[in-house]
TILUM-876490 format. One record per residue (C-alpha): x, y negated, z; residue number from 1. Coordinates in Angstrom, 2 decimals. Example, Ala and Ser with C-alpha at 12.3 -4.5 7.8 and 13.67 -1.06 7.14 Angstrom:
<nodes>
<node><X>12.30</X><Y>4.50</Y><Z>7.80</Z><num>1</num></node>
<node><X>13.67</X><Y>1.06</Y><Z>7.14</Z><num>2</num></node>
</nodes>
This chain:
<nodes>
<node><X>-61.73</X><Y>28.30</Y><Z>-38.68</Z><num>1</num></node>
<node><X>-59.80</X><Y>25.08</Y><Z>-38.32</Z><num>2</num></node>
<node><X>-56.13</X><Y>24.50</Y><Z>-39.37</Z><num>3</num></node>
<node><X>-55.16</X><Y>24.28</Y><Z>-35.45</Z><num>4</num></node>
<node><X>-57.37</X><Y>27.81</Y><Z>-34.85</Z><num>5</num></node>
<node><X>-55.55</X><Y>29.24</Y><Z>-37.81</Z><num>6</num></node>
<node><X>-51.88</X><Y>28.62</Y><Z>-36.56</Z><num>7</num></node>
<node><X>-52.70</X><Y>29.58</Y><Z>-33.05</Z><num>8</num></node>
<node><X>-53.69</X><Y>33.41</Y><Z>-34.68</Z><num>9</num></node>
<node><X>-51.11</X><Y>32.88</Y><Z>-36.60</Z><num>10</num></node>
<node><X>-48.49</X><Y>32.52</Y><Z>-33.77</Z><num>11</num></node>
<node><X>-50.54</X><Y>35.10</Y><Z>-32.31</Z><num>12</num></node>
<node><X>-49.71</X><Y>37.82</Y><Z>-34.90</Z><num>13</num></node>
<node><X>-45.74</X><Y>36.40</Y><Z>-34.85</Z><num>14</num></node>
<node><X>-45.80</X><Y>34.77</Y><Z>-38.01</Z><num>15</num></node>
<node><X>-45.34</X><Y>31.34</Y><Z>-39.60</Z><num>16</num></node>
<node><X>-47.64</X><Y>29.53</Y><Z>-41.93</Z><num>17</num></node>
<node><X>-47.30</X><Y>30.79</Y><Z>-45.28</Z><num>18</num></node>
<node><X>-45.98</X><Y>27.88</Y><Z>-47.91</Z><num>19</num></node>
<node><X>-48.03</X><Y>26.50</Y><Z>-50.45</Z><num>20</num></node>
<node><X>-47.92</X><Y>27.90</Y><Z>-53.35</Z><num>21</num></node>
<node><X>-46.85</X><Y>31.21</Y><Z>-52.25</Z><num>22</num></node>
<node><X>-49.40</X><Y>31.24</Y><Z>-49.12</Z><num>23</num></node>
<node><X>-52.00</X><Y>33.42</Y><Z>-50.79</Z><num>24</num></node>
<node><X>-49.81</X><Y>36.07</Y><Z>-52.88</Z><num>25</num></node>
<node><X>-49.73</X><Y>39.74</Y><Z>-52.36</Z><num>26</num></node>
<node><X>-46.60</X><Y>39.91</Y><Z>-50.48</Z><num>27</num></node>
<node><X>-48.09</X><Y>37.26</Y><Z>-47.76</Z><num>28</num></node>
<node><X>-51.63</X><Y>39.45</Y><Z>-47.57</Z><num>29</num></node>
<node><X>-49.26</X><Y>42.54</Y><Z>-47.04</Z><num>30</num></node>
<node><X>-46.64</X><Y>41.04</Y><Z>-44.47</Z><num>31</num></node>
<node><X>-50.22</X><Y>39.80</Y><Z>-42.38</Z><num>32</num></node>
<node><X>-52.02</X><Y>42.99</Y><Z>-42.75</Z><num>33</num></node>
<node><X>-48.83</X><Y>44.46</Y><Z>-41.11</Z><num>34</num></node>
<node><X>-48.87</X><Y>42.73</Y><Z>-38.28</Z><num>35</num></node>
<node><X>-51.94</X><Y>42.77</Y><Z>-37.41</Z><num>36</num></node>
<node><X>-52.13</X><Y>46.39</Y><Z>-36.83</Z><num>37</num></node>
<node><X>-48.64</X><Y>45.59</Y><Z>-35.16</Z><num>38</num></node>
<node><X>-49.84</X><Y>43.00</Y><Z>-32.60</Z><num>39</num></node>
<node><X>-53.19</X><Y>43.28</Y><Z>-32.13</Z><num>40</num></node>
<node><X>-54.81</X><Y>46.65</Y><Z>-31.11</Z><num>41</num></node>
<node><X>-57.89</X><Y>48.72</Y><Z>-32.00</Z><num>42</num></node>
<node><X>-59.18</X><Y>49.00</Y><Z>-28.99</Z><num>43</num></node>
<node><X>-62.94</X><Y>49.59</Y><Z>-27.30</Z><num>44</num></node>
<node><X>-62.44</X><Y>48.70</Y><Z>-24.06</Z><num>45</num></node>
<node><X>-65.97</X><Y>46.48</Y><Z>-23.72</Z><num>46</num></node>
<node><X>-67.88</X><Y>48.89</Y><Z>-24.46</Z><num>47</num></node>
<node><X>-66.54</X><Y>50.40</Y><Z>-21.23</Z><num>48</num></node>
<node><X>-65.72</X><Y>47.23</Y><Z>-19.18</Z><num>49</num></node>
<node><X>-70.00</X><Y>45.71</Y><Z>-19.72</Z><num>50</num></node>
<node><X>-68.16</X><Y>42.60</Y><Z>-22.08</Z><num>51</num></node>
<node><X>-70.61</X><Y>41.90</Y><Z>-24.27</Z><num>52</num></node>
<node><X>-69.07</X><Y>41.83</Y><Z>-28.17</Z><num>53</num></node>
<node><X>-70.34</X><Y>38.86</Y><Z>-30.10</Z><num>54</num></node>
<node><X>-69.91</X><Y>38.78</Y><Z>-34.04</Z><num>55</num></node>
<node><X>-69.21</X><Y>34.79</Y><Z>-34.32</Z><num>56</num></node>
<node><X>-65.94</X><Y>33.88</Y><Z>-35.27</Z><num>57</num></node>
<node><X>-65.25</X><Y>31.35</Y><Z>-32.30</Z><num>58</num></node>
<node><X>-65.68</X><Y>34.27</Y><Z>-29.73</Z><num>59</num></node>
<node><X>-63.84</X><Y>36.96</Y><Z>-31.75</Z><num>60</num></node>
<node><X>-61.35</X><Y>33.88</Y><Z>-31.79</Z><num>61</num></node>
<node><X>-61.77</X><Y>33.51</Y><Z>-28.44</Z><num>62</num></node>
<node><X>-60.92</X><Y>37.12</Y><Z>-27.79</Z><num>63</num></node>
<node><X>-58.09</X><Y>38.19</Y><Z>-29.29</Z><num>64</num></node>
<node><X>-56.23</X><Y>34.74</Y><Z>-29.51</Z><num>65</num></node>
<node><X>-57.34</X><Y>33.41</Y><Z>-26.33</Z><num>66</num></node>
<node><X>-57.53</X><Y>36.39</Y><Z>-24.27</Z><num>67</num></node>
<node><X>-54.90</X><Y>38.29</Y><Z>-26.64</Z><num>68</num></node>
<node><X>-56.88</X><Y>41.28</Y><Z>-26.89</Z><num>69</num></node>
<node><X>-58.37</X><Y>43.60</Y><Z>-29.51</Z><num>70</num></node>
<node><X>-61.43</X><Y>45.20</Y><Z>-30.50</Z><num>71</num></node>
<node><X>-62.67</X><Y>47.20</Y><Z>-33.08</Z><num>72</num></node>
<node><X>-63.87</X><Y>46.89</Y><Z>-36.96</Z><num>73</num></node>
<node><X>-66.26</X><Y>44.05</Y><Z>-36.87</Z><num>74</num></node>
<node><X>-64.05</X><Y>42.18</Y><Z>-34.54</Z><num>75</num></node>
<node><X>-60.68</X><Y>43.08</Y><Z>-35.89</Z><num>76</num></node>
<node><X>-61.49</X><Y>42.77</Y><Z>-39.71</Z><num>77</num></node>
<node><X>-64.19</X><Y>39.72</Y><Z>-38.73</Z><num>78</num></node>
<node><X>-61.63</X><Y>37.51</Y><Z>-37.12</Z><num>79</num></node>
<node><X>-59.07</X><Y>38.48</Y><Z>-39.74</Z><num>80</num></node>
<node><X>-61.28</X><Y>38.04</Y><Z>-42.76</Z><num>81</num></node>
<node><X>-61.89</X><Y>34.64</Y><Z>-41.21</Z><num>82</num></node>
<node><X>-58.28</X><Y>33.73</Y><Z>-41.00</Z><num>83</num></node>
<node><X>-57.54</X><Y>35.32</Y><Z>-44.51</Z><num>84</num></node>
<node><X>-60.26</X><Y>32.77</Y><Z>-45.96</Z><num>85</num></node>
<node><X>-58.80</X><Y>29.96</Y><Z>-43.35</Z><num>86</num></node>
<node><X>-55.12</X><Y>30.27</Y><Z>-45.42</Z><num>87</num></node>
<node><X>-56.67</X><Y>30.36</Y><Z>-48.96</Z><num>88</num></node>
<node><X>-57.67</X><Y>33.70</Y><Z>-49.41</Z><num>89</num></node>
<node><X>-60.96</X><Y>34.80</Y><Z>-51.47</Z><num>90</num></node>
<node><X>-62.33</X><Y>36.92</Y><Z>-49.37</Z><num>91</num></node>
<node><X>-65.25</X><Y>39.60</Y><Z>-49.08</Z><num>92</num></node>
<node><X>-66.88</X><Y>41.55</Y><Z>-46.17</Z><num>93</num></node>
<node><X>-67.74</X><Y>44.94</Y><Z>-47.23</Z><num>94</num></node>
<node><X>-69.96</X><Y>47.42</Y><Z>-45.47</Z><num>95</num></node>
<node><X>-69.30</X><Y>51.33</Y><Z>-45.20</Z><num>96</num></node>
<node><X>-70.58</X><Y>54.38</Y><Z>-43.91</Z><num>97</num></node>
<node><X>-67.50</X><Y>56.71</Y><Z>-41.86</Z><num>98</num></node>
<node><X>-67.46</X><Y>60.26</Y><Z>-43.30</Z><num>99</num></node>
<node><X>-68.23</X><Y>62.44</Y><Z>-40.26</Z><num>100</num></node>
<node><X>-68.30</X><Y>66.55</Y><Z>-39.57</Z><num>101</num></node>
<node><X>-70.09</X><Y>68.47</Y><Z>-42.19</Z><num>102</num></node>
<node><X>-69.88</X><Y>65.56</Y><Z>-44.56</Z><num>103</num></node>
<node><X>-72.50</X><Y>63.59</Y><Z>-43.17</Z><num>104</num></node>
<node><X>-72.07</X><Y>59.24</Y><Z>-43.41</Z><num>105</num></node>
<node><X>-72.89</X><Y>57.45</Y><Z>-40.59</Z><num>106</num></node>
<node><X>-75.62</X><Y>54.98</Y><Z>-39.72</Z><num>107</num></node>
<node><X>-75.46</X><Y>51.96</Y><Z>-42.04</Z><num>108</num></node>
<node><X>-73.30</X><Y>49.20</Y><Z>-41.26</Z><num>109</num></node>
<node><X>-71.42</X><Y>51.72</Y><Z>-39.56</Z><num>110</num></node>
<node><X>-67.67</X><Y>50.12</Y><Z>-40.34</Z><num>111</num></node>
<node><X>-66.28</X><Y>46.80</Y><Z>-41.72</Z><num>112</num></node>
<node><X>-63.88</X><Y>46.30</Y><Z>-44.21</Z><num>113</num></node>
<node><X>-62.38</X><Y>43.41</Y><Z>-46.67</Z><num>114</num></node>
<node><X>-62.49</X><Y>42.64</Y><Z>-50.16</Z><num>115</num></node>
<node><X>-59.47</X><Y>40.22</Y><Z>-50.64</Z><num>116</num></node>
<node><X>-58.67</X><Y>38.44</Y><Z>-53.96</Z><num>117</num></node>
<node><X>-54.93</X><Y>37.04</Y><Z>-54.28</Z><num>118</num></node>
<node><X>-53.72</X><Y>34.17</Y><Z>-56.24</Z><num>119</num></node>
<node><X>-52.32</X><Y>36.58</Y><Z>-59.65</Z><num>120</num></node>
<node><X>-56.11</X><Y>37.64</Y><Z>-59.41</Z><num>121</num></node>
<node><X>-55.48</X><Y>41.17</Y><Z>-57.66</Z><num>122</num></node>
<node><X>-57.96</X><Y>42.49</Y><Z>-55.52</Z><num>123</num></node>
<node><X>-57.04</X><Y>44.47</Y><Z>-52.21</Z><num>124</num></node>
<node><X>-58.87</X><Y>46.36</Y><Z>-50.07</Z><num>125</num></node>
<node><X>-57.72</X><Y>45.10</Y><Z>-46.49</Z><num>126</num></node>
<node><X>-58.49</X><Y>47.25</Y><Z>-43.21</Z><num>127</num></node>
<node><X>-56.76</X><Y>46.38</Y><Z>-39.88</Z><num>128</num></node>
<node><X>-60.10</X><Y>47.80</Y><Z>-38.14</Z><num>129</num></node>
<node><X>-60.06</X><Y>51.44</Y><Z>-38.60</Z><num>130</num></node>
<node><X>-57.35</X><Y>52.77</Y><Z>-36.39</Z><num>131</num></node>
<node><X>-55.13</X><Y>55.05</Y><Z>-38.28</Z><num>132</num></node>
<node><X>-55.58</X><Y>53.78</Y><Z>-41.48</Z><num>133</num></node>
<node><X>-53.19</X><Y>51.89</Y><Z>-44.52</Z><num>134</num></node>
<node><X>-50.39</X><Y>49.68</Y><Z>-43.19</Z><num>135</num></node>
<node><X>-50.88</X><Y>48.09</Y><Z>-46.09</Z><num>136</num></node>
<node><X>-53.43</X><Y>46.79</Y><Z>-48.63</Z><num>137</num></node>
<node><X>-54.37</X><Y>49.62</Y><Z>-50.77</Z><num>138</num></node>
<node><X>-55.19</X><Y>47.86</Y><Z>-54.45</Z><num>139</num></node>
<node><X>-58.98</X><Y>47.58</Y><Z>-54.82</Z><num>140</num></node>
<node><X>-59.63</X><Y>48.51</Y><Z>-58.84</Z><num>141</num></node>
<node><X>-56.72</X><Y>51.51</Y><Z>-58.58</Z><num>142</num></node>
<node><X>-58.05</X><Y>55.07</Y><Z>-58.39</Z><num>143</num></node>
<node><X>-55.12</X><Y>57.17</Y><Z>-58.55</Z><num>144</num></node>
<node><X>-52.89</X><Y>57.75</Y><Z>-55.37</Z><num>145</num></node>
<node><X>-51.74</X><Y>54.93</Y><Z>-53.33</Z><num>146</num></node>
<node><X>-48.28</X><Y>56.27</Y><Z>-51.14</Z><num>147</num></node>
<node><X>-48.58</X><Y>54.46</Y><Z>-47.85</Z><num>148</num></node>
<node><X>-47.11</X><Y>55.01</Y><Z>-44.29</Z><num>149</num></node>
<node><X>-49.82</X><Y>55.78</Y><Z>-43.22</Z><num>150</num></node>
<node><X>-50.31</X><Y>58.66</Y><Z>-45.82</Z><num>151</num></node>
<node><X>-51.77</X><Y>59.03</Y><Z>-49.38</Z><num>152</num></node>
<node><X>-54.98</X><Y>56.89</Y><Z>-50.21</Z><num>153</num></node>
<node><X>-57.05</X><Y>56.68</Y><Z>-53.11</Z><num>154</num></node>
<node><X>-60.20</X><Y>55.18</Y><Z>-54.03</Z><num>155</num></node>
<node><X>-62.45</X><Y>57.07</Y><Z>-55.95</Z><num>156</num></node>
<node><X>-65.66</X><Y>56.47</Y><Z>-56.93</Z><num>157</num></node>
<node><X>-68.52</X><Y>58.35</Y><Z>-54.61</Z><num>158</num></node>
<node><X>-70.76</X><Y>59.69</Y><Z>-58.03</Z><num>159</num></node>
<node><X>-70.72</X><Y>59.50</Y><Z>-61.74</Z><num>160</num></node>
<node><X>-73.49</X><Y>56.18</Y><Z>-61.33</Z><num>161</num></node>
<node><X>-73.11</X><Y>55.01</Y><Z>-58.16</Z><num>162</num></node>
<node><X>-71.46</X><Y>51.80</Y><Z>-57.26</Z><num>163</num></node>
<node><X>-70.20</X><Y>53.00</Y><Z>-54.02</Z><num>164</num></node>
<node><X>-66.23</X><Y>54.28</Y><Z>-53.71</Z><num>165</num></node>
<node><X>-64.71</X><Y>56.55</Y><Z>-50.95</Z><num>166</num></node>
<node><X>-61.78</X><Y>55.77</Y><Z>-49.45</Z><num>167</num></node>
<node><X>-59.68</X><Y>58.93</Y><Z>-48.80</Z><num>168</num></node>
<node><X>-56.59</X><Y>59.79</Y><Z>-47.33</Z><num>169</num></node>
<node><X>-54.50</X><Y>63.10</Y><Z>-47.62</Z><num>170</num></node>
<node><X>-57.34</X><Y>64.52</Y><Z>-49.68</Z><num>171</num></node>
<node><X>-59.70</X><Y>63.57</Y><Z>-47.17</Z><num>172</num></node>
<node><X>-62.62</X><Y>60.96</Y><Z>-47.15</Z><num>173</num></node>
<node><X>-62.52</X><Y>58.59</Y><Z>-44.87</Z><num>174</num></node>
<node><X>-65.51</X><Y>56.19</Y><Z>-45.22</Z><num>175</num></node>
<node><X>-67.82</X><Y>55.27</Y><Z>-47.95</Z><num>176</num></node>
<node><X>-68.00</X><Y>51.75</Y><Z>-49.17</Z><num>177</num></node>
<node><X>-70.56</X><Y>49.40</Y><Z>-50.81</Z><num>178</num></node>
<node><X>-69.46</X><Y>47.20</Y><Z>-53.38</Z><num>179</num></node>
<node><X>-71.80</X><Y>44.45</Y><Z>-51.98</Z><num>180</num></node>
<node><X>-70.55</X><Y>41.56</Y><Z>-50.49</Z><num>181</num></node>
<node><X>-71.87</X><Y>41.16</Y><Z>-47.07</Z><num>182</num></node>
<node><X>-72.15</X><Y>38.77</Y><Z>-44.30</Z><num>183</num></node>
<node><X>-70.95</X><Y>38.76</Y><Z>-40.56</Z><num>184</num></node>
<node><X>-74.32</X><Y>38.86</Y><Z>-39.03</Z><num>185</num></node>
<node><X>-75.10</X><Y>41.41</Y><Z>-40.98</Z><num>186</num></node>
<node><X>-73.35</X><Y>44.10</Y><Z>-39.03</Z><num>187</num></node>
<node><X>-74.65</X><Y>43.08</Y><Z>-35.37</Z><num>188</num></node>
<node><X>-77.46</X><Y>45.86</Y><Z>-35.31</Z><num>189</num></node>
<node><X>-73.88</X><Y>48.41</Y><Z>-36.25</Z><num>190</num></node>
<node><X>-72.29</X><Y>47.00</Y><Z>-33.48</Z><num>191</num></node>
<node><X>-74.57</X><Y>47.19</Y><Z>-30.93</Z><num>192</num></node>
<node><X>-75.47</X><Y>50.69</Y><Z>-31.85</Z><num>193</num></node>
<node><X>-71.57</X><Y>51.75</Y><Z>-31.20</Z><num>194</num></node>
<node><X>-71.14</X><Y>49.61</Y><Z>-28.07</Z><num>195</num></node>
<node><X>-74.26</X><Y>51.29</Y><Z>-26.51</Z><num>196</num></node>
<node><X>-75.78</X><Y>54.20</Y><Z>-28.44</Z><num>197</num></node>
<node><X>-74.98</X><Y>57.75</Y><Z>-26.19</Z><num>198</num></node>
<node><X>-74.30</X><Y>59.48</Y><Z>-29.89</Z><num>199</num></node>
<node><X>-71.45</X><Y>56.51</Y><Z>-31.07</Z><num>200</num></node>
<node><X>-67.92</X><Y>58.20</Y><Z>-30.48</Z><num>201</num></node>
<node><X>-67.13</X><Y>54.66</Y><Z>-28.70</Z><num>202</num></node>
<node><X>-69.85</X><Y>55.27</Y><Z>-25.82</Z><num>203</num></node>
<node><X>-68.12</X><Y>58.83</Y><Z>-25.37</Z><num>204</num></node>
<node><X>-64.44</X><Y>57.61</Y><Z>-25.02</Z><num>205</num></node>
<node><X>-61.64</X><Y>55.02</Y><Z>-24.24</Z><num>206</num></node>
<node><X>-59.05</X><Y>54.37</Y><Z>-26.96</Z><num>207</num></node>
<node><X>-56.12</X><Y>51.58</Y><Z>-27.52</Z><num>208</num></node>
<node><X>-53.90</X><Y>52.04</Y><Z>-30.17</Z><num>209</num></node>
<node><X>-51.38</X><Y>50.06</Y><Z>-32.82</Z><num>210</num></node>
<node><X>-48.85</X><Y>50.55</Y><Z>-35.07</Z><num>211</num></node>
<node><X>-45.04</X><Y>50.13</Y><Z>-34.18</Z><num>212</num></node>
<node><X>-42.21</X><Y>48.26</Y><Z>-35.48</Z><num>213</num></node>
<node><X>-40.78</X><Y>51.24</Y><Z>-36.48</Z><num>214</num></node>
<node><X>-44.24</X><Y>52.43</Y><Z>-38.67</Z><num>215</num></node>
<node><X>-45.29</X><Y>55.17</Y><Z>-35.95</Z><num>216</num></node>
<node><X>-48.03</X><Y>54.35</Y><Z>-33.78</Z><num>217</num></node>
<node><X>-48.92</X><Y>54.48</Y><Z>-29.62</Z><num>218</num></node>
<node><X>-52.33</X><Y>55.52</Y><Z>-28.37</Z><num>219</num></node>
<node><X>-53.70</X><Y>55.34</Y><Z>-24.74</Z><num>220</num></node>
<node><X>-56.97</X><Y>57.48</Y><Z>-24.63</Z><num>221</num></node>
<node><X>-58.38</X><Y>57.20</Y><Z>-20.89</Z><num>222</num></node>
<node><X>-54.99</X><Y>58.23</Y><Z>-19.14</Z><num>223</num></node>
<node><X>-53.24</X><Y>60.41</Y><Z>-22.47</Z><num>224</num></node>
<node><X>-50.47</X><Y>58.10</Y><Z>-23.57</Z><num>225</num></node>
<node><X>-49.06</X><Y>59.19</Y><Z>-26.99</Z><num>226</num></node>
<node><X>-46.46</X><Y>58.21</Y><Z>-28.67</Z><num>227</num></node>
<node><X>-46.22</X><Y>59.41</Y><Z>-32.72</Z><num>228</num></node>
<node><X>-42.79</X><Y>58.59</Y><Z>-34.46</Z><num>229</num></node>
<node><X>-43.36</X><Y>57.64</Y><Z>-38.54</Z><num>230</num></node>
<node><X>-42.46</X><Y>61.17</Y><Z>-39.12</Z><num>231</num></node>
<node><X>-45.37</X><Y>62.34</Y><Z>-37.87</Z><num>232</num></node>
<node><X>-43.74</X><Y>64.28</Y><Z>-34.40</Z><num>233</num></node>
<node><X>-45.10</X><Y>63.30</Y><Z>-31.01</Z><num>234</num></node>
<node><X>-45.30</X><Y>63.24</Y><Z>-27.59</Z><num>235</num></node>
<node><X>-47.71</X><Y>62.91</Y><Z>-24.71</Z><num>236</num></node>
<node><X>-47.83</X><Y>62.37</Y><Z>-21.02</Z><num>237</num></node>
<node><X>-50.66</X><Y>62.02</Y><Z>-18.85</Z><num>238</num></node>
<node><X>-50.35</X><Y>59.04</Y><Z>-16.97</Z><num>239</num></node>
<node><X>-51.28</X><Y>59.65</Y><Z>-13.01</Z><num>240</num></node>
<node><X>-52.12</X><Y>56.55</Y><Z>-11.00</Z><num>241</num></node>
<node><X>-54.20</X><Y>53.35</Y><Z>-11.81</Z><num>242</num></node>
<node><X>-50.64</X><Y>51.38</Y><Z>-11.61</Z><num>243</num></node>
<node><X>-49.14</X><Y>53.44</Y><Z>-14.44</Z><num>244</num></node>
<node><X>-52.30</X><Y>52.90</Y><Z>-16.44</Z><num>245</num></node>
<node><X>-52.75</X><Y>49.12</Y><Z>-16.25</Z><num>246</num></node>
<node><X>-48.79</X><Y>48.73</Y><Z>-16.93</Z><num>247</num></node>
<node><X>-49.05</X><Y>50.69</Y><Z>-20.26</Z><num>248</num></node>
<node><X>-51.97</X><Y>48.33</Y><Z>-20.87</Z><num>249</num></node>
<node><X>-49.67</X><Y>45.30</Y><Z>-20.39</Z><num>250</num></node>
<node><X>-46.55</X><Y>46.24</Y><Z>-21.96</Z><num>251</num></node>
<node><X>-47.18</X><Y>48.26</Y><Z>-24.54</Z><num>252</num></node>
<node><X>-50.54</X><Y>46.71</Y><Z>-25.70</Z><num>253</num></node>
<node><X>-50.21</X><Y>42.94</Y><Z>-24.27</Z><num>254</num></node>
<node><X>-54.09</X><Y>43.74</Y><Z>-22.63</Z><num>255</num></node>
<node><X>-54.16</X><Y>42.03</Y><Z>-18.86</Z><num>256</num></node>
<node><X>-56.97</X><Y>44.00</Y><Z>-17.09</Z><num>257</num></node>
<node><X>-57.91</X><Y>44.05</Y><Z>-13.03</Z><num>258</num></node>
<node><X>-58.66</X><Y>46.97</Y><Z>-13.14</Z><num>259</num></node>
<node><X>-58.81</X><Y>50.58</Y><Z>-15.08</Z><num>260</num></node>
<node><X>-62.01</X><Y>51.29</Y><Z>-17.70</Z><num>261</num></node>
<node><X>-63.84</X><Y>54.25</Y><Z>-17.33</Z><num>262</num></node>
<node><X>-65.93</X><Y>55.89</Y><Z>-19.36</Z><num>263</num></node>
</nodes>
């Protein structure tokens, strides 16, 4: 990613060029992690729209600066792992396997996430690619609780000998992680599996979702709009024409589509 590329995703996310020497502290990895989640959306609208999702960085660049939309973990945690490394940053990508029902992982490869090192030497575990998930960088080596809007996280470590670590949240596991620094190419068989595989929970249904500027978050699930405050309460309301759908798209996501996905 050039210096031009990095400002435009920059400007894309609302935010200014961090100043050297503060441009790769804690504080700036936390105030971009924010955003992100803010301003660009989890979404999986290609898999139902027949876009094909390719894991390079100029057409993840391409597609949520360019065509100001969002995607899911490889593309959301690629493109910002890419502009993370662009401004300074050390940065790792980390496989993991989602804990499922029953407590069964999913298929290898099966989520994204970043290993980010700042410039006092702390390491972070950055996720803008999960959906609900951390507003903020949960530290990497910590493994007691970690109080976050989002709820309470810790990393723990998955056995006695093994070098993997859960992620949990509210006493819950959440994914399972390698330690192993990893590759972008490396997850294209994981993607393709979740954009077309009958058993991925992205095949099966339509979600778009961020987090608001006052820490709740909006969802639009086929044509289920919900709105959660930060205090957890909530409120839905089905949405009943095409027009109300694709406006909801536009102003509360910033996603221009022709016309509605399906699944």
């Amino acid at each position: 990613m050039d210096s031009a590329q990095a400002d435009a995703y920059l400007r894309r996310l609302g935010v200014e060029r961090p100043a050297w020497p503060t441009a790769t502290t804690a504080d700036v990895l936390r105030e971009l992690h924010l955003r992100h989640l803010q301003t660009v959306p989890f979404e999986n609208l290609s898999v139902h729209l027949d876009e094909e999702i390719v894991l390079e960085e100029n057409r993840l660049l391409d597609k949520l600066v360019g065509a100001r939309r969002g995607g899911f973990c490889y593309e959301l945690n690629g493109a910002f792992g890419a502009l993370l490394a662009a401004l300074g940053f050390e940065v790792g990508l980390l496989a993991a396997r989602v804990h499922g029902a029953e407590g069964r992982l999913g298929i290898p490869y099966d989520h994204l996430a970043l290993r980010v090192r700042t410039a006092d030497g702390g390491e972070w575990l950055a996720d803008v690619g999960f959906g609900a998930h951390s507003h903020y960088p949960l530290a990497f080596e910590a493994r007691g609780e970690q109080e976050d809007p989002g709820g309470m996280f810790r990393i723990v470590e998955a056995g006695p000998d093994a070098a993997d670590l859960d992620v949990v949240v509210n006493g819950r596991p959440q994914y399972r992680l390698e330690t192993r620094p990893r590759v972008l190419g490396d997850f294209v068989a994981g993607a393709w599996w979740h954009r077309t595989s009958p058993l991925s929970h992205f095949t099966q249904s339509l979600v778009c979702s961020r987090v608001t500027e006052e820490g709740g978050r909006i969802t639009l699930s086929g044509r289920t709009f919900k709105t959660t405050a930060a205090d957890g309460t909530h409120e839905e309301r089905e949405l009943d024409t095409d027009e109300e759908v694709l406006a909801v798209y536009r102003e509360r996501f910033g996603i221009e589509l022709d016309s509605v996905p399906t699944v």
